[in-house]
C-alpha positions in Angstrom: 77.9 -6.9 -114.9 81.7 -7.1 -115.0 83.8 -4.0 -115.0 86.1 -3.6 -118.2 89.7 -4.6 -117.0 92.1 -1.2 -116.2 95.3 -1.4 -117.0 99.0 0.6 -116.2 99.9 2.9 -118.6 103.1 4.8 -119.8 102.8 7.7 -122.0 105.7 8.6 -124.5 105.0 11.7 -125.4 103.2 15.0 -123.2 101.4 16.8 -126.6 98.4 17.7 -126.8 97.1 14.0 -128.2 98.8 12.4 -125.1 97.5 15.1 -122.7 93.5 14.5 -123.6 94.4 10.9 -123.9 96.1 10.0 -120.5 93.2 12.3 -118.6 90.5 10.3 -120.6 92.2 6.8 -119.6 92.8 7.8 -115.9 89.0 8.9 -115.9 88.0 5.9 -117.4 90.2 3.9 -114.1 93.4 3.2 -116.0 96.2 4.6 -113.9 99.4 6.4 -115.3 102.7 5.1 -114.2 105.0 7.0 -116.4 105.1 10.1 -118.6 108.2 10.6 -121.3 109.3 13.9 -122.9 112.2 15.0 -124.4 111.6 18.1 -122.5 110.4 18.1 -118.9 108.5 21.1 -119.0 106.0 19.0 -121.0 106.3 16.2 -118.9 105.9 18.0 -115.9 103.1 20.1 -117.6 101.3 16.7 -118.0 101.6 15.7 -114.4 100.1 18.3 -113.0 97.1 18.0 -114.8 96.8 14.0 -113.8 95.6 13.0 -110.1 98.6 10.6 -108.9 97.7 9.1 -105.4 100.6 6.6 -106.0 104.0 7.8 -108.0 104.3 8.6 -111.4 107.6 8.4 -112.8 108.2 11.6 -115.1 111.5 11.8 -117.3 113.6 12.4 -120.2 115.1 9.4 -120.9 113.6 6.0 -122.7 115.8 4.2 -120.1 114.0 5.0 -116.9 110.7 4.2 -118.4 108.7 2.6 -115.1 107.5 -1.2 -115.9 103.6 -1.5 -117.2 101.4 -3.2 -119.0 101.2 -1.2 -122.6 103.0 1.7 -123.6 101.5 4.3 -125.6 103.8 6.3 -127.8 101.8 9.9 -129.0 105.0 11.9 -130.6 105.1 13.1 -134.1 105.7 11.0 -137.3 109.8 12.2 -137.3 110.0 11.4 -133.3 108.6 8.3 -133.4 110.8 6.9 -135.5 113.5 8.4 -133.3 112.0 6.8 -130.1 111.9 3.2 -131.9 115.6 2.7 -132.4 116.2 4.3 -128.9 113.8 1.9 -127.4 114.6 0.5 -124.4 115.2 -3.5 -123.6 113.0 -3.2 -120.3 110.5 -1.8 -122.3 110.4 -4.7 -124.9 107.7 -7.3 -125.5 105.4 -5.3 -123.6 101.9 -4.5 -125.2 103.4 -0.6 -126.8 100.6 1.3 -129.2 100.9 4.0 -131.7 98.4 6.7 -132.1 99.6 7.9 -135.7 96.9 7.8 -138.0 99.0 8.2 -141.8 101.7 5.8 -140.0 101.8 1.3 -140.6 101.4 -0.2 -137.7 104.8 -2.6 -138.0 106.7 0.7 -137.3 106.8 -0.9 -134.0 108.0 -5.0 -134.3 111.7 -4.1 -134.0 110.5 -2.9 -130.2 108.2 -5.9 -128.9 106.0 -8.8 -130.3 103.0 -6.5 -129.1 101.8 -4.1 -130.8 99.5 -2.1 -132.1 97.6 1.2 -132.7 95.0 3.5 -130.7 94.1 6.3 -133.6 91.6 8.5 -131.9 90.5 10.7 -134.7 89.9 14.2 -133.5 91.9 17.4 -133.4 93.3 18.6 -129.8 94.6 21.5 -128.3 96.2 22.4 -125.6 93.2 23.8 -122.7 90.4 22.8 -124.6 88.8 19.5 -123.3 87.4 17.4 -125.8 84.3 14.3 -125.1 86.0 11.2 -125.7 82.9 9.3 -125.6 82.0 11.2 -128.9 85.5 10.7 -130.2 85.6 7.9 -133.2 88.7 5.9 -132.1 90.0 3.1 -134.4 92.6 0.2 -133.3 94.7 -2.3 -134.8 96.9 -5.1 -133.3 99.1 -8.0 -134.3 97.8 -10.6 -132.6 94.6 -11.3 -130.3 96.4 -10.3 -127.1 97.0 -7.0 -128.2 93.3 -6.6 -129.9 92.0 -7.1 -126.5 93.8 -4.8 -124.7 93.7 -2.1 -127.4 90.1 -2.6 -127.4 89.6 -2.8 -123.5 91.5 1.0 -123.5 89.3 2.1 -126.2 86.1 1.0 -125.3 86.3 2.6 -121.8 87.0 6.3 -123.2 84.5 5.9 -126.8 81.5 5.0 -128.0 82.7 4.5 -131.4 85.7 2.1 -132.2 86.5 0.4 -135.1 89.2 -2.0 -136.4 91.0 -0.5 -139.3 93.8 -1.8 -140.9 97.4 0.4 -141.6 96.2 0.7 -145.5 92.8 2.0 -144.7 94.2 4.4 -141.8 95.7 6.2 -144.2 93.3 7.0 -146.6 90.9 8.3 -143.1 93.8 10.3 -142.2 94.2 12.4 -146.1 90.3 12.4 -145.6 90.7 14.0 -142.3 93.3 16.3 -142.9 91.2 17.4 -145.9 88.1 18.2 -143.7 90.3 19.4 -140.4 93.2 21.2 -141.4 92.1 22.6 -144.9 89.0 24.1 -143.4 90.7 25.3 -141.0 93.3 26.9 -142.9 90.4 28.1 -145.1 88.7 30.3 -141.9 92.0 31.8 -141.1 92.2 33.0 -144.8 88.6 34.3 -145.0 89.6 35.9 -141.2 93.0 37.5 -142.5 90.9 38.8 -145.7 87.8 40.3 -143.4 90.4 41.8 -141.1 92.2 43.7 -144.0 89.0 45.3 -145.1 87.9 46.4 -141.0 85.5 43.8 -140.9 85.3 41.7 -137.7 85.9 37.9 -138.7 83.6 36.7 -135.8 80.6 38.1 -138.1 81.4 34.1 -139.5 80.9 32.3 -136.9 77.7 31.9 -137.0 77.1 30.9 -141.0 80.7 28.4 -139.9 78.6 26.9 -137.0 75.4 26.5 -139.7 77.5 24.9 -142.2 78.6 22.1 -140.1 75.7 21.6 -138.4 73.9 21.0 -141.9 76.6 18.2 -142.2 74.6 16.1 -139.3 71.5 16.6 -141.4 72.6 16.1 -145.7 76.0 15.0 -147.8 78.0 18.2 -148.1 76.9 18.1 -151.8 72.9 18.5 -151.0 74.0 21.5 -148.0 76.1 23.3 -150.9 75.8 26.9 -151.6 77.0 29.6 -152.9 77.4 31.3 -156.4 79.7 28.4 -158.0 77.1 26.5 -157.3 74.2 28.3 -159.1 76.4 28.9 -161.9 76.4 33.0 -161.6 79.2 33.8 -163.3 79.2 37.5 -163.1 79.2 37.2 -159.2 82.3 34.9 -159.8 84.2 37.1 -162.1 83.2 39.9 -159.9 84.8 38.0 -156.9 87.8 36.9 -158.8 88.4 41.1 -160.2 88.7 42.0 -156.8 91.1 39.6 -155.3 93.7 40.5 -157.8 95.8 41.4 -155.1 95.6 39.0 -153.3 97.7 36.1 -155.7 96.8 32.6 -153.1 93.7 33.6 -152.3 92.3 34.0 -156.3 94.2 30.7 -156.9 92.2 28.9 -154.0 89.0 30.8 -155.1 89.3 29.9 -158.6 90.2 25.9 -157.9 87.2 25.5 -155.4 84.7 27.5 -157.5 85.9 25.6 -160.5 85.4 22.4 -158.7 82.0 23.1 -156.9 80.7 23.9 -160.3 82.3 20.8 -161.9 80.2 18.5 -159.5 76.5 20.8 -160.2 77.2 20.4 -164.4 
């Protein structure tokens, strides 16, 4: 059986997408030549969470990026754009991938004639370790060359990779953000609202942990409950009296219960 090829990478950008990425490549036998930061303190915090039996070059500036075979650029939507008119001529016509999931992958033909994107669709943070091999991780390229080295990297951290093109990338990332970041923003809501009343918040976890567990077993529509969805309007008008203090939180009530009900008429 022949190994997967491993390749040199640089990383612009020491986040937290970057961090799980480069320790998930270097695991996977892909080394790490280079780290850029606009800060060093990122940079360096980067570095010292990567094994480097040979030298990896850590900086601030574009222009002392090492020489390798792709370049991975993991900054924000605004930076990125920064980082392409600052990119530097060593640096072009080398294989250089995106990892933005709402952003077209021909950002990147003013740097190189190689290019493409390595989307890995999770959310990170900083500490907590996350299983790339159950991480969906969707690629793009402009050209065969670049398709088989995005999918040579993305292959050897994932067991799920698909091609998906800059159109479709976008409607996966509003789809994400809807099921990441709004749920999220929804717990620290009903946290901030338990806390107020001297209830602990952690008495959720364990009805949070259910609800997304049902999501491996039915749609979201067959796992739905709750009093919108039976209809019971007194236990909605009920709820909706008593968070009449509370302006954004009766106006996201209101629109979701409205909604859920809307889809059980």
């Amino acid at each position: 059986m022949t190994s997967s090829p491993k390749y040199t990478v640089t990383f612009v950008g020491a986040g937290r997408l970057a961090t799980q990425l480069a320790i998930a490549l270097q695991n996977a036998g892909h080394r790490i030549m280079g780290i850029y930061s606009r800060t060093r303190l990122s940079a360096d915090r980067l570095l010292r969470q990567l094994e480097h039996k040979s030298p990896i070059v850590v900086t601030n500036r574009l222009t002392d990026l090492p020489w390798t075979d792709v370049y991975i650029i993991a900054v924000t939507d605004t930076a990125l754009t920064e980082v392409i008119v600052q990119w530097p001529q060593q640096a072009k016509d080398r294989v250089v991938l995106h990892t933005a999931g709402s952003l077209a992958m021909d950002m990147l033909k003013p740097i190189s004639g190689h290019y493409g994107v390595l989307y890995p669709m999770q959310t990170f943070s900083m500490g907590i370790p996350v299983d790339f091999k159950e991480v969906f991780v969707f690629t793009e390229s402009n050209c065969p060359t670049v398709q088989k080295v995005v999918s040579d990297l993305a292959l050897s951290i994932s067991n799920h990779v698909c091609e998906l093109s800059s159109a479709a990338r976008k409607h996966l990332h509003i789809g994400a953000v809807m099921a990441c970041n709004f749920s999220n923003h929804l717990y620290e809501m009903a946290f901030n609202y338990l806390s107020e009343y001297g209830i602990p918040p952690d008495c959720l976890l364990p009805l949070i942990d259910e609800t997304v567990a049902k999501l491996h077993r039915m749609s979201p529509h067959e796992g739905q409950t709750g009093p919108a969805c039976r209809g019971d309007r007194r236990v909605l008008e009920e709820h909706l009296q008593m968070l009449d203090g509370h302006t954004l939180l009766r106006e996201f009530y209101k629109l979701f219960s409205d909604s859920i009900a809307k889809s059980f008429a």
